[in-house]
C-alpha positions as CSV (number, residue, x, y, z in Angstrom):
1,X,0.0,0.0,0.0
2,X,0.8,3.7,-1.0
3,X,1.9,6.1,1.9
4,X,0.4,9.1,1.7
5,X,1.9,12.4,1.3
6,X,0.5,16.0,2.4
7,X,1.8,19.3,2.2
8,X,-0.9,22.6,2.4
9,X,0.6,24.7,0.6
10,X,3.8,24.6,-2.4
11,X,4.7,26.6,-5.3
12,X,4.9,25.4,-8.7
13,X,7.3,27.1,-11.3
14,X,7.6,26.9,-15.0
15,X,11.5,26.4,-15.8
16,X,13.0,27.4,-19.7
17,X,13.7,24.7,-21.5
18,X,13.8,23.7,-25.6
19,X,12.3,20.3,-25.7
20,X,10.3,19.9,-22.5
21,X,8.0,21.7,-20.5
22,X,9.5,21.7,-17.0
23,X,8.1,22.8,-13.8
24,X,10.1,23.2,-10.4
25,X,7.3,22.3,-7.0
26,X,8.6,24.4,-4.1
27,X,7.7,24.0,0.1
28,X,7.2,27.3,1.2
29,X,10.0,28.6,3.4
30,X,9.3,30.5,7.3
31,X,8.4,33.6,4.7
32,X,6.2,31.9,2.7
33,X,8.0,32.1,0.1
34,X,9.8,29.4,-2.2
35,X,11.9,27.2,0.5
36,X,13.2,23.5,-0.5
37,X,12.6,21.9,-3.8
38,X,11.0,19.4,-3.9
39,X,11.0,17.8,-7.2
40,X,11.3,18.7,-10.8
41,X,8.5,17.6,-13.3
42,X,9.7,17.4,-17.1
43,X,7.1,16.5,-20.2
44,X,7.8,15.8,-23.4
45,X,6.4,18.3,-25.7
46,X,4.6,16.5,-29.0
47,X,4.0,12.9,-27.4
48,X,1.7,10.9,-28.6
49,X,0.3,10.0,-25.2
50,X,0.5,12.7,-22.7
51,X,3.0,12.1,-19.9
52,X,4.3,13.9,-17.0
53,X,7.2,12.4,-14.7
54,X,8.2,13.7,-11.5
55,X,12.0,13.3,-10.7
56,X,13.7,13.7,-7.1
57,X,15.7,16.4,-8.1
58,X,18.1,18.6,-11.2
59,X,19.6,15.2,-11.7
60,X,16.7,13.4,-12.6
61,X,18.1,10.5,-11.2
62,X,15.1,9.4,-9.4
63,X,11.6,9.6,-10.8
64,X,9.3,9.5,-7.8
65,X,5.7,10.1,-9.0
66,X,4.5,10.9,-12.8
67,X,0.9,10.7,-14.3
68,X,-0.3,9.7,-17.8
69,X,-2.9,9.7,-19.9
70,X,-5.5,6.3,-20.5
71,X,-5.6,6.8,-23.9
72,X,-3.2,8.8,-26.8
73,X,-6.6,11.1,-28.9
74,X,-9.3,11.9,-26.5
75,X,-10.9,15.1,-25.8
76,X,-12.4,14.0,-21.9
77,X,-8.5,12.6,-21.4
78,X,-8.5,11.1,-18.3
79,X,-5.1,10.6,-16.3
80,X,-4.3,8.3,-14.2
81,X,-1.6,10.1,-11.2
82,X,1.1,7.0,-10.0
83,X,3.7,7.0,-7.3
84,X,7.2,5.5,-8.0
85,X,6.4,1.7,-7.9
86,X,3.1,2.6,-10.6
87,X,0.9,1.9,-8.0
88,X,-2.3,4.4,-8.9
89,X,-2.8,7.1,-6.7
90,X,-5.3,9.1,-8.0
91,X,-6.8,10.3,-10.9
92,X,-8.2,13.2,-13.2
93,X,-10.1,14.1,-16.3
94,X,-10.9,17.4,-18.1
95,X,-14.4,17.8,-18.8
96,X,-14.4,18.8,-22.5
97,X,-18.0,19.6,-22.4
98,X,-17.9,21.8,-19.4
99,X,-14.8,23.3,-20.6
100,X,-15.9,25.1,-23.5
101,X,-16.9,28.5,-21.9
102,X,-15.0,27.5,-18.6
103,X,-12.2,25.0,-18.2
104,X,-13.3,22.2,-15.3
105,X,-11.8,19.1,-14.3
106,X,-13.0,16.2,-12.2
107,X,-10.3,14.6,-9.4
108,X,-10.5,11.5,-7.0
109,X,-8.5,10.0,-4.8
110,X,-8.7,7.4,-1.8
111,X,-11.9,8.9,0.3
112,X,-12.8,12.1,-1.9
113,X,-13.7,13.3,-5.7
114,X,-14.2,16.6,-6.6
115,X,-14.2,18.8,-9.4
116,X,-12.3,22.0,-10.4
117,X,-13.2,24.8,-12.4
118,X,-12.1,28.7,-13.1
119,X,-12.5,30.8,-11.1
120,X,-13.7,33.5,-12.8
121,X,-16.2,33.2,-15.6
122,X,-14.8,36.8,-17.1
123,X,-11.2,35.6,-16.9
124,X,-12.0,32.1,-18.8
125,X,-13.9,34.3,-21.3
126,X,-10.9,36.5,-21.8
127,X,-8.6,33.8,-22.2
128,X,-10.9,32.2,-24.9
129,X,-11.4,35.3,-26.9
130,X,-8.9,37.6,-26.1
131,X,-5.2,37.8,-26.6
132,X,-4.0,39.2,-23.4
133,X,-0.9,37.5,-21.7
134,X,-0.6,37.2,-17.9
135,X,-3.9,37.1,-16.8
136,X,-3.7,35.2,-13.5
137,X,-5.6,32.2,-13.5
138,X,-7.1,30.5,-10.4
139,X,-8.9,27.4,-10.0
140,X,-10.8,26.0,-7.2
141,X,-11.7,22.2,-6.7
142,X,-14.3,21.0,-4.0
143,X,-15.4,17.7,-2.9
144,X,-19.0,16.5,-3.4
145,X,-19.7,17.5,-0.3
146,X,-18.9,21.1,-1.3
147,X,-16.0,21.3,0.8
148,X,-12.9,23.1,-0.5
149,X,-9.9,20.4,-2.2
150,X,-7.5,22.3,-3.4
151,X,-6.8,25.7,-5.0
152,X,-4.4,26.6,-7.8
153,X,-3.6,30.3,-8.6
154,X,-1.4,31.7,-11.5
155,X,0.4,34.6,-10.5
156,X,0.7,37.2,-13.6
157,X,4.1,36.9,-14.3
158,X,6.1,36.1,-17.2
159,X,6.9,32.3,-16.7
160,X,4.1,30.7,-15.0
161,X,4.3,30.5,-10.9
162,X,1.6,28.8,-9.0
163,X,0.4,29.0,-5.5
164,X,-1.4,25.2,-4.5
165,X,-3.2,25.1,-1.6
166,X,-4.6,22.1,-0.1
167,X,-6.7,22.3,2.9
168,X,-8.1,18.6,2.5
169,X,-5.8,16.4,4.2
170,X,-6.7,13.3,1.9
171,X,-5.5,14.9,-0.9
172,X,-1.9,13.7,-1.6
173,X,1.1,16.1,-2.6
174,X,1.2,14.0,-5.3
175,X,-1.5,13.6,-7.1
176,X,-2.2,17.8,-5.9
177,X,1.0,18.6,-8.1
178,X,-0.2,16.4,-10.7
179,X,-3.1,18.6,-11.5
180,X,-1.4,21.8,-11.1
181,X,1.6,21.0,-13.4
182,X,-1.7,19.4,-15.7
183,X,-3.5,22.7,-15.7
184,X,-0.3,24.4,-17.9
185,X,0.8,22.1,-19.5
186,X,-1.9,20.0,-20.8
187,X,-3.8,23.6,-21.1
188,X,-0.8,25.1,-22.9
189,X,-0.4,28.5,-20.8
């Protein structure tokens, strides 16, 4: 059996690079501002079947936790969030439908699913219509019981920093990275 991991809040940062997208996940330090690192995630850019893996650290000796998609063409991709032996974890799913006017996804894990959508139904507009860079994006994700999951917020900045906070204690570190590194990645801000 999977241990579970939690961490409340982390940063998420978009790293430069070629070939990959690449995303640094950050604790918070005494501040609250970016302490330890705690992974790197790299994706291939142009793959077939979208995958994410999450390494241990720069030397990407280690790959710890990933997530991939169930199948390569499909427009309600769902994807499934694994630690390092493969052993599922968790899982999410964009909800194409849903999405059009407002981008939501749906996320479950051991005792909870939920679902996540914009924020802001002005800001998703925007970003569908209008060509304005940097517009911070947040997204909030609540159980079915209503209760808050998690929250993701862009910060408007030039390479993408997000805050994740993650006041359910169910929700693994793991599978909350997962969706925030899936939000710009598979969402292509």
């Amino acid at each position: 059996m999977t241990q579970q991991m939690y961490l409340p809040t982390f940063f998420v940062r978009q790293r430069f690079a070629m070939t990959t997208n690449r995303y640094e996940l950050y604790a918070p330090d005494a501040g609250g501002g970016q302490g330890q690192l705690y992974g790197l995630a790299e994706q291939k850019r142009f793959a077939f079947k979208e995958q994410v893996t999450f390494f241990s650290d720069d030397s990407k000796s280690r790959a710890v936790f990933g997530f991939k998609a169930r199948r390569a063409l499909d427009l309600n991709a769902g994807y499934d969030v694994t630690d390092e032996s493969g052993q599922q974890i968790g899982f999410f799913r964009k909800d194409f439908g849903a999405s059009l006017l407002r981008s939501t996804f749906h996320i479950e894990g051991p005792g909870y699913t939920g679902t996540g959508q914009e924020r802001s139904q002005v800001v998703a507009l925007l970003r569908r219509f209008a060509d304005i860079p940097f517009l911070p994006i947040h997204f909030d994700f609540v159980g079915a019981d209503g209760a808050p999951l998690l929250s993701i917020e862009r910060q408007a900045t030039v390479r993408d920093l997000y805050t994740v906070q993650v006041p359910d204690q169910r929700v693994d570190f793991r599978v909350a990275a997962a969706v925030a590194v899936a939000l710009d990645a598979l969402m292509s801000r």
